[in-house]
Every structure is written in structure tokens, then in C-alpha cells.
C-alpha positions in Angstrom: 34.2 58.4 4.8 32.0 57.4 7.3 30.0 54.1 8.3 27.3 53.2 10.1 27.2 49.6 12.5 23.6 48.2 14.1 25.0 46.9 17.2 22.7 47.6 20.1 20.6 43.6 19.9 21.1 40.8 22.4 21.5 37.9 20.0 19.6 35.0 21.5 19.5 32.8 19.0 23.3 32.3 19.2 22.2 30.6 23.0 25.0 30.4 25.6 27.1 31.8 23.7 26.3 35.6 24.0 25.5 35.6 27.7 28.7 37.1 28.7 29.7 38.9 25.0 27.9 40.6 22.8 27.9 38.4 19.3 29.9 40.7 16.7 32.8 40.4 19.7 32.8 36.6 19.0 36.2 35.5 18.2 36.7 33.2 15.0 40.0 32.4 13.9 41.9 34.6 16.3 39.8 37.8 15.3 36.5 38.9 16.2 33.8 39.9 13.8 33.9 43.5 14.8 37.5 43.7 14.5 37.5 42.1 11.3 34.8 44.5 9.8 36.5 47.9 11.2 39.7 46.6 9.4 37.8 45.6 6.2 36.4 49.6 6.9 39.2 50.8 7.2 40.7 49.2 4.0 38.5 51.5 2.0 39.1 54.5 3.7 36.3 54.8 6.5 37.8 57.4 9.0 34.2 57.5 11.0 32.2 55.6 12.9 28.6 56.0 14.4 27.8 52.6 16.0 24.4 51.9 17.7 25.0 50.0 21.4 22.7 48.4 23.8 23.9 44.8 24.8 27.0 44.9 27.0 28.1 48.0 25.1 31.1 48.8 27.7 32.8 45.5 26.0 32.2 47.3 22.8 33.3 50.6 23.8 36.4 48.5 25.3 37.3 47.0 22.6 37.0 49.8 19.7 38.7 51.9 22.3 42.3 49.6 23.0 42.0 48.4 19.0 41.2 51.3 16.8 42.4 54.1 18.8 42.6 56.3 15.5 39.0 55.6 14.4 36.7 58.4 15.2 33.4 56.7 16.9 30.3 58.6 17.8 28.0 56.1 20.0 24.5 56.0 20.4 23.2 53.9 22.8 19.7 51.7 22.1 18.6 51.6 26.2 15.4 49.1 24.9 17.1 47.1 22.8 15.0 44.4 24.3 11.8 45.8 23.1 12.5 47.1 19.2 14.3 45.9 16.3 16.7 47.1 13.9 15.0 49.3 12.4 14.8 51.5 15.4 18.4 51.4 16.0 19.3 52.8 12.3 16.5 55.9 13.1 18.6 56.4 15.7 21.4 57.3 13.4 19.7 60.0 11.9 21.1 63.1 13.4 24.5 61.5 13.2 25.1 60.0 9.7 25.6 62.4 6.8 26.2 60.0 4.1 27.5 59.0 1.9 27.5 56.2 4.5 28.2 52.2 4.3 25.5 51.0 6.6 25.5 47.1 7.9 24.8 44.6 9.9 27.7 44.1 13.4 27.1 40.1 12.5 29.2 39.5 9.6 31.9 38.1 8.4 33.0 38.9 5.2 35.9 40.0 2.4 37.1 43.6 2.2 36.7 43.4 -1.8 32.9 43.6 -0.9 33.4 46.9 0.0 35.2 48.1 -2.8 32.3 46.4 -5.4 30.0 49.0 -3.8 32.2 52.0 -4.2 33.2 51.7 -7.4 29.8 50.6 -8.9 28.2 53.5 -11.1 24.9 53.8 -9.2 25.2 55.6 -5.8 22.5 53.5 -3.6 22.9 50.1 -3.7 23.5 46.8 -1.6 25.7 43.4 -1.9 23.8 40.3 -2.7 25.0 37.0 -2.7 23.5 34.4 -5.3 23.1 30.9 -3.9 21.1 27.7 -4.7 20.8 27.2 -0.9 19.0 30.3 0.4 16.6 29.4 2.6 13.3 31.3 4.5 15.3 33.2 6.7 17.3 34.9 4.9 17.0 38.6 3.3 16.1 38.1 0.1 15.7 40.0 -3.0 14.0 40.0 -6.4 14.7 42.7 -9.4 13.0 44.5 -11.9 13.0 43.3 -15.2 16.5 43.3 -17.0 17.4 45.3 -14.7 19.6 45.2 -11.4 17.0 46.9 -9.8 16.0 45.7 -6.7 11.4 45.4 -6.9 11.3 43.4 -3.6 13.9 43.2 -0.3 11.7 40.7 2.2 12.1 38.0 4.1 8.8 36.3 3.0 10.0 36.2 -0.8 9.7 32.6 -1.7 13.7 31.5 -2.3 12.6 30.0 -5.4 11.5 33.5 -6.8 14.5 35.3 -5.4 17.7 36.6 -7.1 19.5 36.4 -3.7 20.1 37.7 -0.3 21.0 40.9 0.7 24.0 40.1 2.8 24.0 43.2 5.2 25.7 45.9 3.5 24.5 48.9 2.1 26.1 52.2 0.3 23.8 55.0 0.7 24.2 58.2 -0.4 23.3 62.3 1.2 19.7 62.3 -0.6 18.7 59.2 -0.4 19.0 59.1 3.9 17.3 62.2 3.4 14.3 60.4 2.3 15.1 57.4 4.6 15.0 59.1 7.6 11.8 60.9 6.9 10.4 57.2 6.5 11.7 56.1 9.6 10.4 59.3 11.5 7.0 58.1 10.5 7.0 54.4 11.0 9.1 55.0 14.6 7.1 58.6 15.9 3.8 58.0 14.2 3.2 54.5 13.8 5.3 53.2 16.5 6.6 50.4 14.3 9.6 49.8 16.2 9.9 46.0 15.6 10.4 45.8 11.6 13.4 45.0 9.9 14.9 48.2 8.5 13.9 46.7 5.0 10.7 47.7 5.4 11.8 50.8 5.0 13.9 50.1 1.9 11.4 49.0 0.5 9.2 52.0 0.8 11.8 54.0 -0.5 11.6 51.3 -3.4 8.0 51.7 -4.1 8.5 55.8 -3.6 10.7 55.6 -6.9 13.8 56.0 -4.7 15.7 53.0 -7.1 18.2 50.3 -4.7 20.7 48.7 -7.1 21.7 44.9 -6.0 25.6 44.3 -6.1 26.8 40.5 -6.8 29.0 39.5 -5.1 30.2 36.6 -7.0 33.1 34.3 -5.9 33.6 36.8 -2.8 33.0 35.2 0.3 30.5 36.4 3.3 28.4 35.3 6.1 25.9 36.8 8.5 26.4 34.8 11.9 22.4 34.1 13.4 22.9 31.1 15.2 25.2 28.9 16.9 26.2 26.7 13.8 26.6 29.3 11.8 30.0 30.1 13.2 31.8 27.0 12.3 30.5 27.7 8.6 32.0 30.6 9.0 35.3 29.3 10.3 35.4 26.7 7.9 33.7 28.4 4.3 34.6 31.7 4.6 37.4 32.8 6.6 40.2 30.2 4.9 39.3 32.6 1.6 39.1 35.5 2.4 41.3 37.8 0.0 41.9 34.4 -2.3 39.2 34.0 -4.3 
């Protein structure tokens, strides 16, 4: 199976800390994030890798390299990483994913049952969400259709009062649906040069096109997306002691 990691970005809202690392190659707990998602990958059978670099990607290619010798990688490298967002780093995937893919975020920490919820739910696109009474303006959140899981809306400017919750940063896509996505992408990137979205734009074109994104609840299982500074320690203090226990 293969997966798909956005790591090209330079991370400055984590400060000092990423000046001489890149931020999924942070170390919490003995481990970095990185290493703990390729294991978590690994768990469910993930065999292939296409990861997008920018940002000190020798320490990257370093790491993979003396770590996960057996994992087969194919890099692509974001050279203006500086000047575009995520969503151009995932249409740079698109001659190099094949799908069915997991797709997510190189920022978080999280518990390898995750993975399996999205495998073995019966609809082939969807995306983990975790339900909080704490989500706040930044984060990614969702609403859904009707009684329905169903995701309507996947937007940052969602009031949190309104949402169901956030979309945590990982995503099980299958063949046909990247079809679609990456003709989306072709058109926002080549046409409209909208290289500074959040790839959720896109989602949620696909969305509105009648291409249907299921959300995945998480529940009890733990996860964090690391954005700043202070978000490590909650990391290292409400996540990680769990993981596997809950």
C-alpha cells in the first residue's frame, strides 16, 4: 500500500525551534514524529512512500534512509516551499501516487488504530476527525450533511460552534477519486495559480462536484497536529502516555 507525506514547509510558527530541523524530525519522547508516523504506516501495511521535501530535506532523506531502509520512498522536492502552500506540494504528487493512498500531514502525532478506522470503514474516501469541546479558529474543521457522515463543509473559517470537528490530517483516498483531485489541482495550480490554499479547498470542490468525503471519528483515540511551540508539550503530556491504551 502506498502513502503520501506533505513535508516540503519551513514551520515558523514553531520559532527557534526549527532553525536547524525540520519540525516532523522533532523528537518527543525519545522518537520523532516522522519516525513515529512511518511505524504507525508501517503497522498497516504501507510498503511505499512518496514524500514531498523542501526544508532541510537532506536531514529527511538521512533519516528515512539509516531508519526505514526497507521502505520504498520516491521524493519530490518543493524548491519554493517558501512561496506556496500545501496544496501545491500534494499536486506535486500527482504523477507519483496511484491510490489507494493514505495522504497526511508530516506534523502529527498520533495512534496507529487511526489508521486501521480508515481502512476498515465501508466507504472508500474518507478522513479522521476528532470531536472536541475545545476546537478553536485554527483548526480544520468540518460540518456534515444531514444524518449523515457526510462531510458538507472542510474550512478553517467554520465557526467551531457549528462544527462537528476537526479534520486531524489524515485521509484515505481511493484510484478515482485522485483522478478527480488532481484534475482540480491542475486547475487551481496551472490555471489559476492558486498556490497558497490549503489543499481543503480542493476537497471541498470535490465536495460540491458530488465527489462524497466521509468523516471518521476517532473517539477515545489519541492525536495531535504539532503548529506551534506549546503544542509539543501537549503532545508529550496528552497524547503520547496513551497511545495504544485507550
Amino acid at each position: 500500500m502506498q502513502a503520501v507525506i506533505l513535508a516540503a514547509g519551513r514551520s515558523r510558527r514553531m520559532g527557534k525551534i526549527t532553525k536547524e530541523i525540520p519540525k516532523c524530525l522533532i523528537e518527543i519522547h525519545g522518537k520523532t514524529i516522522l519516525g513515529r508516523t512511518l511505524e504507525n504506516l508501517i503497522d498497516v501495511g504501507v510498503d511505499e512512500l512518496v514524500i514531498t521535501v523542501g526544508y532541510l530535506q537532506n536531514m529527511i532523506r538521512d533519516f528515512i534512509s539509516a531508519n526505514f531502509p526497507n521502505l520504498r520512498v520516491k521524493y519530490l522536492v518543493n524548491e519554493d516551499y517558501e512561496n506556496n502552500n500545501n496544496i501545491y506540494s500534494l499536486w506535486m504528487t500527482k504523477d507519483a501516487a496511484n491510490g489507494p493512498i493514505l495522504l497526511l500531514d508530516s506534523d502529527i502525532v498520533f495512534d496507529t488504530r487511526i489508521l486501521h478506522s480508515l481502512l476498515k470503514y465501508p466507504q472508500e474516501n474518507c478522513l479522521a476527525v476528532r470531536t472536541s469541546d475545545t476546537i478553536g479558529q485554527e483548526e480544520m474543521k468540518v460540518t456534515l450533511q444531514d444524518n449523515s457522515e457526510k462531510l458538507a463543509k472542510i474550512s478553517k473559517k467554520i465557526d467551531p460552534k457549528e462544527a462537528f470537528g476537526e479534520s486531524i490530517g489524515i485521509e484515505l483516498f481511493s484510484p478515482e477519486f485522485l483522478r478527480e483531485l488532481y484534475r482540480i489541482l491542475d486547475r487551481r495550480i496551472l490555471k489559476e495559480k492558486k498556490i497558497n490554499d490549503f489543499y481543503e479547498i480542493a476537497f471541498q470542490e470535490m465536495i460540491d462536484n458530488s465527489h462524497p468525503i466521509y468523516a471518521v471519528d476517532i473517539g477515545p483515540k489519541k492525536a495531535a497536529e504539532l503548529d506551534f511551540p506549546e503544542d509539543i508539550e501537549d503532545a508529550r503530556t496528552n497524547v503520547i502516555p496513551y497511545l495504544d491504551k485507550t
